[in-house]
Structures are given as C-alpha cells and as structure tokens.
N, C-alpha and C positions, 0 to 999 in steps of 0.2 A: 504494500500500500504506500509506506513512504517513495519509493521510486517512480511511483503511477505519480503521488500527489507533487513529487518534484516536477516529472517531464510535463504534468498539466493534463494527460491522455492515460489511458489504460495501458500499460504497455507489457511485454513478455519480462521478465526479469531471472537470471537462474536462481532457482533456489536451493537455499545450503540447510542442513541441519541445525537444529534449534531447539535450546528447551522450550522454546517456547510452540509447541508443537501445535496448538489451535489454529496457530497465526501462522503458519507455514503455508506455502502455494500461495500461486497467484492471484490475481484478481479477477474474478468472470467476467468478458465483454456483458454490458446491459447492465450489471449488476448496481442495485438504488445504492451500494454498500459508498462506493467512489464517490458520487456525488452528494453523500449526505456529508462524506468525511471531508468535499471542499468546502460542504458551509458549514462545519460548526468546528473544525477547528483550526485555530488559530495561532499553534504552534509546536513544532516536534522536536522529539529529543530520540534520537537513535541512542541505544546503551547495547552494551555488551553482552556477550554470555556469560562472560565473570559477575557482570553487574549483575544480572538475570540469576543467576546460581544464590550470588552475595544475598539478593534482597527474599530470592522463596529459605533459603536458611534463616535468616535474619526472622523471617514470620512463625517459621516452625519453634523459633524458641520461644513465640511469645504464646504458640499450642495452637496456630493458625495451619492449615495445610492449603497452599496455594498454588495452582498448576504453572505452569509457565506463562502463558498470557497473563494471568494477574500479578507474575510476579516481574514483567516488564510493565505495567504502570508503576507498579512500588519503585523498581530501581529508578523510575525518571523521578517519582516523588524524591526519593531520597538524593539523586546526584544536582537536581532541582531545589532542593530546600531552604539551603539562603536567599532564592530568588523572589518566593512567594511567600506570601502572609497567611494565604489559606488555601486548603488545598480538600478534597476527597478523592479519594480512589478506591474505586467499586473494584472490589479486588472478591468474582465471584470466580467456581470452578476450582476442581479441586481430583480434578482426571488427571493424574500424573501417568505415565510410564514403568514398565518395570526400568529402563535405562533412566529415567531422568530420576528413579527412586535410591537408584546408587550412586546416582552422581551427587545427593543430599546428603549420604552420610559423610 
C-alpha cells in the first residue's frame, strides 16, 4: 500500500516476507481499500521488522498478544512518540504464525 500511495496508482510491487503477514500482497486493481487510504490518511511511517518484532514483544509483556499488522501500528506509535501529543492505535488480531510465534521468544 505504501508504494501504490507513493507512485499515486495501484501498482505491482515484489513482495518480501513479513511479520506482518495480514498486510503482505499486493493491492487489488478496483479495490475501495487504495482510495479510502488516499483520503484519510495523512501521513506514513514505514518501520522495520526489528521495529515490528520490538513492539509485538514489547505488548506481550504487558499480556497483550498482537499479530503483526497490529504490531506495525504500535512500532510507528512508538518510533513516532515525541512527535505526537495523542495518539490511539487499534491494535486488533491476534492470528500469529507458528514462524512469527518463534520469532517472539
């Protein structure tokens, strides 16, 4: 999605492995997903799979289990945090992997 909301169009992109495994693949030509995510939002942070790994560990010690996708909004909140004064992150899903459940310990 970031790459589509860069070039402004849907476009092919390769994709690489990720914990964050919901959000993996491309973006559907037609799909309402692209054009709803040009109007509401209004700024990205690309983070890492270290950051991704950091912040679903980060959750689980507070007794949170959160899949990959929720646990890339948390690492933007967190590598984001001196920026903003308020913040939520709906941090739902909780379908891990047996691979992304060893990459936790």
């Amino acid at each position: 999605m970031y790459e589509c909301l860069q070039a402004g169009r849907i476009i092919e992109f390769p994709e690489e492995p990720t914990l964050s495994e919901s959000t993996a693949g491309g973006v559907e030509p037609g799909s309402i997903t692209f054009q709803l995510c040009q109007r509401v939002i209004d700024r990205r942070i690309v983070v890492s799979e270290e950051e991704i790994l950091q912040a679903m560990r980060w959750a689980r010690q507070l007794g949170w289990h959160l899949e990959g996708a929720a646990g890339v909004a948390l690492a933007a909140a967190i590598r984001d945090a001196e920026r903003i004064t308020a913040t939520a992150v709906i941090a739902c899903g909780a379908n891990t992997s047996p691979e992304v459940e060893k990459r936790l310990r």
